[in-house]
Each structure stands twice: as structure tokens, then as C-alpha cells.
C-alpha positions in Angstrom: 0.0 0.0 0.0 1.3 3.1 -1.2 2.2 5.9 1.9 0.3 8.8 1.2 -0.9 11.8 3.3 -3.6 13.4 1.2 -6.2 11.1 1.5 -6.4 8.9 4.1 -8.7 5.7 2.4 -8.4 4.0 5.7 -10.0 6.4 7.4 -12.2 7.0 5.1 -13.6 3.4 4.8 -13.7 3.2 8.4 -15.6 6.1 8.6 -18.3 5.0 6.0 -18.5 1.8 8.1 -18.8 3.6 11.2 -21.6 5.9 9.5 -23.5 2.2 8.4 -23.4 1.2 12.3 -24.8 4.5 13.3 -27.7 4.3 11.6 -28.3 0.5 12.1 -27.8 1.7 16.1 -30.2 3.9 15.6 -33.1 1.8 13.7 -32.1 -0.8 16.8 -32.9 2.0 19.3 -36.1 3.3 18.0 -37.1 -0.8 17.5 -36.3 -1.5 21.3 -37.6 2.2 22.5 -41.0 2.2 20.7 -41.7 -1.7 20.7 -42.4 -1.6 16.4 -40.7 -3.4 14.0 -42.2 -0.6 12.0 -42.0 2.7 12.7 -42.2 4.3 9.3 -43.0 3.6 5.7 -39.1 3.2 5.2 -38.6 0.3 7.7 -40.9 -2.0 5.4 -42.8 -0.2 2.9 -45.6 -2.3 2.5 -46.0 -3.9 5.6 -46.6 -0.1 7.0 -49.4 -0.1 4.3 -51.0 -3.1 5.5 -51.1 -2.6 8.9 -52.2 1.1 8.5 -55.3 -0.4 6.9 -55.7 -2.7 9.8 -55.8 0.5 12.4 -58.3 2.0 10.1 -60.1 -1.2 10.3 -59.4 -1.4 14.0 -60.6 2.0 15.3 -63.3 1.1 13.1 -64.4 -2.0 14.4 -64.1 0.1 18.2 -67.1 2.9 16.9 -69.1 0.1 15.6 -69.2 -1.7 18.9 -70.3 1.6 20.3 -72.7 1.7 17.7 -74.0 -1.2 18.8 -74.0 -0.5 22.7 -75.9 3.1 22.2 -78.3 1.2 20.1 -79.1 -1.4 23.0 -79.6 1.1 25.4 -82.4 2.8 22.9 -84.1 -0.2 22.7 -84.0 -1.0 26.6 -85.8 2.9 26.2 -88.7 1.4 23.9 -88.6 -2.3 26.1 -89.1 -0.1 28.9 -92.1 1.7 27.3 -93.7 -1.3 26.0 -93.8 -3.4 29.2 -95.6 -0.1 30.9 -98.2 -1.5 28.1 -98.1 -5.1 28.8 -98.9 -4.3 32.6 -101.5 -1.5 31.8 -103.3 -3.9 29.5 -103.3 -6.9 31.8 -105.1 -4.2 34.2 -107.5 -3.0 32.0 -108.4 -6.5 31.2 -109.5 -6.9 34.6 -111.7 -3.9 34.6 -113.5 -4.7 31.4 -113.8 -8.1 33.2 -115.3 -6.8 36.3 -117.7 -4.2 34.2 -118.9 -7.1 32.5 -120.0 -8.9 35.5 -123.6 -7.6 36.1 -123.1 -7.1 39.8 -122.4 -4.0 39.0 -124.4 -0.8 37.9 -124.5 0.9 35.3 -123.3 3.8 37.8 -120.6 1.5 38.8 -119.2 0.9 35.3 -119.1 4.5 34.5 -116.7 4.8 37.4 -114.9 2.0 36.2 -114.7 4.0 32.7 -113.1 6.9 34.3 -110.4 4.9 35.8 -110.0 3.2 32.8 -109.9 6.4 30.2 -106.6 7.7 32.1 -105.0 4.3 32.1 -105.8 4.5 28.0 -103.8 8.2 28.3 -101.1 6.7 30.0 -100.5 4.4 27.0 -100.5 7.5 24.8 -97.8 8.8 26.9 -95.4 5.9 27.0 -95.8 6.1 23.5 -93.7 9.3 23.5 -91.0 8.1 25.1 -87.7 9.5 23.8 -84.0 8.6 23.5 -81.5 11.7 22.6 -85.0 13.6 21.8 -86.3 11.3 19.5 -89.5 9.6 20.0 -89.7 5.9 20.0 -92.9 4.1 20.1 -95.6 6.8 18.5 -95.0 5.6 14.8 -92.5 8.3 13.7 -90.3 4.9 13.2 -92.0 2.9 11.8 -91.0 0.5 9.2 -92.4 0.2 5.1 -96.0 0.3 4.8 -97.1 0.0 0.8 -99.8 2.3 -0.1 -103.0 2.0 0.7 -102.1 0.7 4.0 -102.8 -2.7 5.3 -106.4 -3.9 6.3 -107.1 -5.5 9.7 -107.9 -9.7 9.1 -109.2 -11.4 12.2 -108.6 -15.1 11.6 -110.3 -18.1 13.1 -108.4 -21.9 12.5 -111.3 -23.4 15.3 -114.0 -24.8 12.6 -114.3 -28.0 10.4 -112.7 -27.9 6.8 -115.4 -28.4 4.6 -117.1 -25.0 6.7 -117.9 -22.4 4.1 -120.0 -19.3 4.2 -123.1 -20.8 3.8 -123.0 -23.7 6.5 -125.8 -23.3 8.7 -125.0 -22.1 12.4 -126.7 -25.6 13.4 -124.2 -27.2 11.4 -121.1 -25.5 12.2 -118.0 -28.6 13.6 -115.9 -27.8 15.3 -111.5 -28.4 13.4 -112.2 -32.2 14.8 -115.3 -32.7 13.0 -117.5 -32.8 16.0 -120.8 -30.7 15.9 -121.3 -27.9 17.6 -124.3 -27.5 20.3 -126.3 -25.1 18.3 -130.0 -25.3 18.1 -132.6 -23.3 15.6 -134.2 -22.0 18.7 -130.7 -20.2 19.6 -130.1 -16.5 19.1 -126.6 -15.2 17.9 -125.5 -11.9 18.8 -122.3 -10.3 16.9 -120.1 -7.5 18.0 -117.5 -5.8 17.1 -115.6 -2.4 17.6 -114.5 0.7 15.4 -112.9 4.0 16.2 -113.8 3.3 19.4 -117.4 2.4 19.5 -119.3 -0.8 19.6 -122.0 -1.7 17.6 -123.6 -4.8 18.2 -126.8 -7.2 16.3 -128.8 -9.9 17.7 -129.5 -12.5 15.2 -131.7 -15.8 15.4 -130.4 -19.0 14.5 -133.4 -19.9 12.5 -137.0 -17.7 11.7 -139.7 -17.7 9.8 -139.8 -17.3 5.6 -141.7 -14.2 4.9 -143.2 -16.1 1.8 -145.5 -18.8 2.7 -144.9 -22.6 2.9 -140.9 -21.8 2.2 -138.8 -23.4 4.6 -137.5 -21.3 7.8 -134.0 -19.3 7.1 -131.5 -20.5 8.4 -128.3 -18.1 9.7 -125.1 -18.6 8.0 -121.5 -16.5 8.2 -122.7 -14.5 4.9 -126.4 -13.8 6.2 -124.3 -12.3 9.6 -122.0 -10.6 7.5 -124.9 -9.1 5.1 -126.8 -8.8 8.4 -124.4 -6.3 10.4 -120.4 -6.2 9.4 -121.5 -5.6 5.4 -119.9 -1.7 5.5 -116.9 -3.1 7.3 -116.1 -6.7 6.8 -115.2 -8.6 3.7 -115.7 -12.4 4.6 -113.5 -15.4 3.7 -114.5 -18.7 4.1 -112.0 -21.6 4.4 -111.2 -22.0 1.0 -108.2 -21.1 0.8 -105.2 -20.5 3.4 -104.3 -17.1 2.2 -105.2 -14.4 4.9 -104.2 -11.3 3.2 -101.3 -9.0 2.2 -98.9 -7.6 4.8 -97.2 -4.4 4.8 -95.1 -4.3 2.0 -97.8 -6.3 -0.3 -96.5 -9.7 0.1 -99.3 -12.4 0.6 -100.5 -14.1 4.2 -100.8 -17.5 5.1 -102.0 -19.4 8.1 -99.3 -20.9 9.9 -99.8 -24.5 9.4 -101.0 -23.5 5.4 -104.5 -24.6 6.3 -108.0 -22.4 5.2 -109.4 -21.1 7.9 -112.5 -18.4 8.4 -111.1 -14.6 7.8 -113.0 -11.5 8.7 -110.7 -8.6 6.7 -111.9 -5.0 7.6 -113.2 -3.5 4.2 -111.1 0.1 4.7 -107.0 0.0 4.9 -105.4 1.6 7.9 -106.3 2.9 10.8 -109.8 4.9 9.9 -110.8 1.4 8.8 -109.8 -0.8 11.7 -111.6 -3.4 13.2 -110.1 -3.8 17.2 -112.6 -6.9 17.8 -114.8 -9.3 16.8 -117.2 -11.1 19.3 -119.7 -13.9 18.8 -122.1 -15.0 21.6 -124.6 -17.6 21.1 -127.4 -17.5 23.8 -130.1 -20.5 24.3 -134.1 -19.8 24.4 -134.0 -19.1 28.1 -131.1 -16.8 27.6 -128.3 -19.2 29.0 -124.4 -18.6 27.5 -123.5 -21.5 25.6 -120.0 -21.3 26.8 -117.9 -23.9 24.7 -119.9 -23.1 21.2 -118.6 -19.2 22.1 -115.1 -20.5 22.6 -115.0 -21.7 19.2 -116.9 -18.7 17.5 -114.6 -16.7 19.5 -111.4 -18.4 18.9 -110.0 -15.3 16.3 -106.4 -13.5 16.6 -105.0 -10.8 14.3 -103.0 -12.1 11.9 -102.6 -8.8 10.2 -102.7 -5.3 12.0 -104.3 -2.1 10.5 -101.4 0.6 9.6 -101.4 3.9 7.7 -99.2 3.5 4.5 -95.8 4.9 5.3 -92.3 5.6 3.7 -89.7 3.2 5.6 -88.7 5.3 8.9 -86.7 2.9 10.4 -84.0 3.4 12.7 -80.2 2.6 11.0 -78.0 1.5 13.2 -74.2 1.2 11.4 -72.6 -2.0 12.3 -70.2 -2.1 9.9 -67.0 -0.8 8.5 -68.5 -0.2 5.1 -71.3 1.5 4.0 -74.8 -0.2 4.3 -73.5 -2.9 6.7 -76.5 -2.0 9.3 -79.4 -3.1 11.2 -82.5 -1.7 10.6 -85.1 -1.3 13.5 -88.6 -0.6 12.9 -90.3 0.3 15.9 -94.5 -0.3 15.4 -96.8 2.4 16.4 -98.0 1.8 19.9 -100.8 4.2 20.2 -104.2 4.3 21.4 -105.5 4.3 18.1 -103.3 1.7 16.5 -104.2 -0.7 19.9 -108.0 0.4 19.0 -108.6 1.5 22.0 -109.5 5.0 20.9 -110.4 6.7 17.6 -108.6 9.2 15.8 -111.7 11.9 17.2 -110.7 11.1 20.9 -113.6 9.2 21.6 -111.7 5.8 24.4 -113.4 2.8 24.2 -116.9 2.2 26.2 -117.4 -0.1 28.8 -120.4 1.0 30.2 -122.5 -1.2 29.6 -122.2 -5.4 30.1 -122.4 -5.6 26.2 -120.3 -2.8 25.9 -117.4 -4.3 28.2 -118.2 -7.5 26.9 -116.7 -6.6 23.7 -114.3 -4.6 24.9 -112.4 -7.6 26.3 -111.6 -9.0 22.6 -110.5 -6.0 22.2 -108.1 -5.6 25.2 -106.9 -8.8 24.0 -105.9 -8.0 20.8 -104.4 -4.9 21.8 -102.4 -7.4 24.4 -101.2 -9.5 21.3 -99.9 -6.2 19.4 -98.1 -5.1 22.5 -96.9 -8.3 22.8 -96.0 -9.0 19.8 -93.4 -5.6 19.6 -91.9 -6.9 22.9 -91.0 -9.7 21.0 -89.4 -8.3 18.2 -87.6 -5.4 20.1 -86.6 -8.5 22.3 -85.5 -10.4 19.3 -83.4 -7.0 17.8 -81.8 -6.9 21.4 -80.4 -10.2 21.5 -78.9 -9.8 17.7 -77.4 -6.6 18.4 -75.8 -8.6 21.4 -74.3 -10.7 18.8 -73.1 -8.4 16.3 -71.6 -6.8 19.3 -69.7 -10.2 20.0 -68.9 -10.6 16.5 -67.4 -7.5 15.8 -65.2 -8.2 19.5 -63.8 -10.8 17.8 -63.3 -9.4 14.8 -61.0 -6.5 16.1 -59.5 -8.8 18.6 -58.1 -11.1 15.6 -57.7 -7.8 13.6 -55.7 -6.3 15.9 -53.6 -9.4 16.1 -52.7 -9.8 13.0 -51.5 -5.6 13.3 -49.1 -6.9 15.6 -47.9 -9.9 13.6 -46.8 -7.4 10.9 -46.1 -4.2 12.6 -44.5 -5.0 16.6 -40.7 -5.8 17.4 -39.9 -8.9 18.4 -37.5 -7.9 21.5 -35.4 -10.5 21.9 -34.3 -10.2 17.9 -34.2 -6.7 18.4 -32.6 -6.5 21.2 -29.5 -9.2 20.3 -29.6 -6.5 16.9 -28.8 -3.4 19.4 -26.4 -4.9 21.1 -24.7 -6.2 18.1 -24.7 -2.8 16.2 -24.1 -0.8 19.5 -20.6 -3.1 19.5 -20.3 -2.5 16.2 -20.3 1.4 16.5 -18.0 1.4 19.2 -15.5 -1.1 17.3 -16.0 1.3 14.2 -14.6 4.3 16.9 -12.2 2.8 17.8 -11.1 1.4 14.3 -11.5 5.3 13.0 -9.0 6.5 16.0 -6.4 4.2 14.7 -6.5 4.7 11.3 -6.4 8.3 11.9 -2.6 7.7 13.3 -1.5 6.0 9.8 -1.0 9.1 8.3 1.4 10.3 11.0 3.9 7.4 10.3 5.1 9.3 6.5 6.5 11.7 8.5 9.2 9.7 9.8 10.3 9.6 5.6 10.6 13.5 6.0 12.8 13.6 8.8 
């Protein structure tokens, strides 16, 4: 090697090298300081990219589960609400019971009305209940309801197969086969309920032909249908098992797909629902033939009466991209939708025996509905639950597989540090000494 005192190579080299250990020390030490394998694009280009879209999706995943929590505690709001109803119902059940027990007066019903006309407010009031200021359970959120609304259909499963709207009364079966105990000396009287008043019809089993030497008339489902629920009632015989159309137009079936007897109310929505429908057949000598009326009786609402409505529904996002949500629609709980009162104010009368005697198919019904959206807010709750769980997991293995990619392994990196921080110090040293080569060409100029 050539002596030379102008440039110093040795140095020079070392140098470089010393440079290349500085800045591995330094990657080491922000490594073992910070606890990342990556701390910035330039450690590993795109393994920063990858696990920056796993933060996003991480931080994500965190407001979703919130999303999720807030909209549980809304619907404990509307549960809350809603079993107010159950337990008014139940009560006002046993008051319509206990007006239609004739031990009492006429004067003692009408105080029983009073009492129960601000338990029928008090259902209008827990039907504005609110969460952040927004009302729950008075229809502003309510689901799709296709134009013109749907029509109330009162469905009865309790009578023979081959029954269709011409069977006499005194040969109505019941679904086994078995006759009923009806007689042609029997009186049927038919009630039923809109916006809030009763209107009721006695009807006689069998009477008289007006034209001479005819046989007597007997009563069938379409003579009691032409008789008194012809304005408000269409009538379908067990023909078929289709009950109607729901809210967004799609056809009704019974739930085993059997026909069964249908009154549907004639108007859609609310102006044109039916809240009850009562049969009572009463012998000559005015006795209540008790398990006949338990089969005449035996309808439920299979479809409720609603306004049409544009789809209100409540969006709750439970997902990290758009339209990954649960949609809560929240049913209109009402007076007027339970058909307890009609859209003029007037509350439903009990004070009379037929009155309240009609009044507790009603109540009934009204139970069902209630019921029926404790259910389904029940049912929401327990599937937000689960989206809740889901999306747990989700960011838990999320977020582990963020720290596959992007954390330090610190025993690797901290045999690295040690290894460079030897290195940088050898380096030192190594540049001190080769500095001092230089000085042995001056001995040649002494």
C-alpha cells in the first residue's frame, strides 16, 4: 500500500463503516424504545401499508361496537315503554272483566270508565317516550308500509274444513269434526268495535220465511256478514289458506298452510280498523253456551291495520363499510293503532255489560300487538348482542394480526442493538487508529 498523506482511504472506509453502524444503532434503538418493527414507511414499505389499513379497520371495528351498545340502550328505552303497556293492558283487562259482570251498575261501570280512560292516556304517553329527543314508540319509526295501508284480518283456525259461508250455524263442527251445540231456537248476537265504539246485532239461529210454505231461514256467516259487518267486513271462508297481504304487499298464510275463516276489515289503515270481533250464542232461556262461544270466538289478528308509510326505520351502522347495518322498525303503539281510541278522541266504552263485553276482545288484541313488539324489540336486542360479540372478535383477531406485521420482536431486536451498538463502538475505535496511519510518513521526511 502506497504511503500517502492526502487522503487517508483507511479512514475514510472506516468512517463509511462507522456511518452504516450508526444508523443500524439507531433503527435498533427506535425498534427496542418504541416496541415496532415498523416505525415508518421506510422500515418496510408495505407492511406499514398493511397494517395502517388494519388500524383504520381497528378503530373502526371500536365505533361500531359503540354503535351497537348506544343502540341497546335505545331499545332498553322502547322495552321499557312497552312493558308499561303489557302491565297497563293486563289491568285493564280486569276492569272490562269486572264491568262485565252484572253485579255492577251501570253507575258503577261508568266509574270504572273513568279509571280506565286515564289508564288508555297513560298508554298515549309511553308512546312518547324518547332517547336523545327522539320519539320511540308513537310511529314516527316505523318500518315500510305499501300504499293504501294494510287492512285489519281477524282469523279463526277453530271450525271443520269443509265449513264455508253458507253452513248453517246448526251445522257448524268444530277443526275435529265434532258438531257444535247449536240449536234453531238459539239467538246469535255479533259484536264488534271501530274508532272506538261498539255496535252490536242480535240474530236468530233460525226464523220464519216471509213467503209462505218456504222453509225457515237458516243463519249462515254471509247472512251475519250481510246482516251487520256488510260496511266493514269482507268475509273469507276456508277456501283457501291465504289471509291477506302484509305491509309491504307480500301475501298471508296461516301458519300451518290450512283455510281457515277470515273477517278482513273492508277500509285499509287505521280509519278502517276493526279492534274486535265477538260472537255469543245464547239458548231460548237466555243461557251462554259457553264452549260453542269458545270456538266462535277463537280469532287472533294475523294482520294489524297501519297507515301506508315511507320506511322510517332506525339505521344503526354495524359495519365498517357502508350499508353494513341493522335496521329497527319500531311499530306504532298508540291508542289508536291498539284500537282503544279513535282518531276523534272518543276511548273505548265499557259502560255497559255488552259494551265491556266486547271490549275484552279488544283488550286482548291490543295485548297480542303489545306483545307481539316486545317480541321483536326483544328479538333486535339479542342480535345486536351478537353483532356486538362478532365485531369483538373481529378486532381482537384484527388487531392481532396488526401486531404480527407491525411490533418488534424484542429479543431479535434487542441481540440486533447490542450487536450494532458493539459495532459502533468497534468502528470508533477502528477510525481512531487509522487516523494515526498518516502520521507514520513523517518519519520519511525527517
Amino acid at each position: 500500500m502506497a504511503m500517502v498523506i492526502k487522503n487517508n482511504m483507511s479512514a475514510k472506509n472506516t468512517l463509511n463503516q462507522l456511518n452504516k453502524n450508526n444508523k443500524a444503532l439507531e433503527k435498533s434503538l427506535a425498534k427496542v424504545s418504541s416496541g415496532m418493527r415498523i416505525n415508518n414507511a421506510g422500515d418496510d414499505s408495505s407492511g406499514y401499508a398493511i397494517s395502517e389499513r388494519m388500524r383504520g379497520q381497528i378503530l373502526s371495528l371500536g365505533q361500531d361496537d359503540r354503535n351497537t351498545q348506544n343502540g341497546n340502550s335505545m331499545l332498553k328505552v322502547a322495552e321499557g315503554a312497552v312493558q308499561s303497556d303489557i302491565e297497563i293492558l293486563r289491568t285493564l283487562k280486569e276492569k272490562v272483566i269486572n264491568a262485565a259482570n252484572d253485579t255492577n251498575t251501570d253507575e258503577d261501570r261508568m266509574i270504572i270508565q273513568r279509571e280506565f280512560d286515564q289508564m288508555v292516556e297513560q298508554i298515549d304517553d309511553n308512546a312518547n317516550v324518547t332517547y336523545n329527543g327522539m320519539k320511540l314508540m308513537d310511529g314516527t319509526n316505523n318500518h315500510f308500509v305499501k300504499s293504501p295501508g294494510t287492512h285489519t284480518s281477524l282469523v279463526n283456525q277453530s271450525f271443520w274444513e269443509g265449513t264455508d259461508e253458507n253452513t248453517p250455524f246448526t251445522e257448524l263442527r268444530d277443526k275435529t269434526g265434532n258438531k257444535l251445540d247449536i240449536a234453531p231456537t238459539d239467538t246469535v248476537t255479533i259484536s264488534y268495535v271501530k274508532q272506538g265504539v261498539t255496535y252490536t246485532q242480535p240474530f236468530p239461529v233460525q226464523k220464519e220465511s216471509p213467503i209462505p210454505f218456504f222453509p225457515p231461514i237458516d243463519l249462515t256467516f254471509k247472512r251475519l256478514a250481510q246482516g251487520i259487518l256488510r260496511p266493514e267486513f269482507q268475509l273469507k271462508m276456508p277456501v283457501t289458506d291465504e289471509i291477506g297481504t302484509d305491509a309491504s304487499g307480500n301475501k298471508v298464510y296461516t301458519a300451518d298452510h290450512k283455510p281457515a275463516m277470515t273477517f278482513v276489515a273492508t277500509d285499509p289503515g287505521l280509519d278502517g280498523q276493526i279492534s274486535g270481533v265477538t260472537i255469543c250464542v245464547t239458548d231460548r232461556y237466555g243461557k251462554v253456551k259457553q264452549s260453542v262461544n269458545t270456538v266462535l270466538n277463537n280469532f287472533t289478528e294475523q294482520i294489524r291495520a297501519e297507515d301506508p308509510s315511507p320506511d322510517n326505520s332506525i339505521v344503526l351502522q354495524t359495519g365498517t363499510k357502508s350499508n353494513q347495518a341493522v335496521k329497527i322498525g319500531l311499530s306504532d303503539l298508540r291508542c289508536t293503532s291498539l284500537g282503544l281510541k279513535s282518531s276523534l278522541g272518543m276511548t273505548l266504552r265499557i259502560s255497559s255489560q255488552t259494551f265491556a263485553n266486547a271490549a275484552i276482545n279488544v283488550i286482548e288484541t291490543a295485548l297480542q300487538k303489545v306483545t307481539d313488539e316486545a317480541t321483536h324489540i326483544g328479538a333486535v336486542e339479542s342480535r345486536l348482542g351478537m353483532t356486538s360479540n362478532n365485531i369483538i372478535t373481529q378486532q381482537e383477531n384484527t388487531q392481532n394480526s396488526e401486531s404480527t406485521i407491525r411490533d418488534a420482536d424484542m429479543a431479535a431486536e434487542m441481540a440486533e442493538y447490542t450487536k450494532n451498538n458493539v459495532l459502533q463502538q468497534a468502528s470508533q475505535s477502528m477510525l481512531a487508529q487509522a487516523n494515526q496511519n498518516s502520521s507514520a510518513v513523517l518519519s520519511l521526511l525527517q
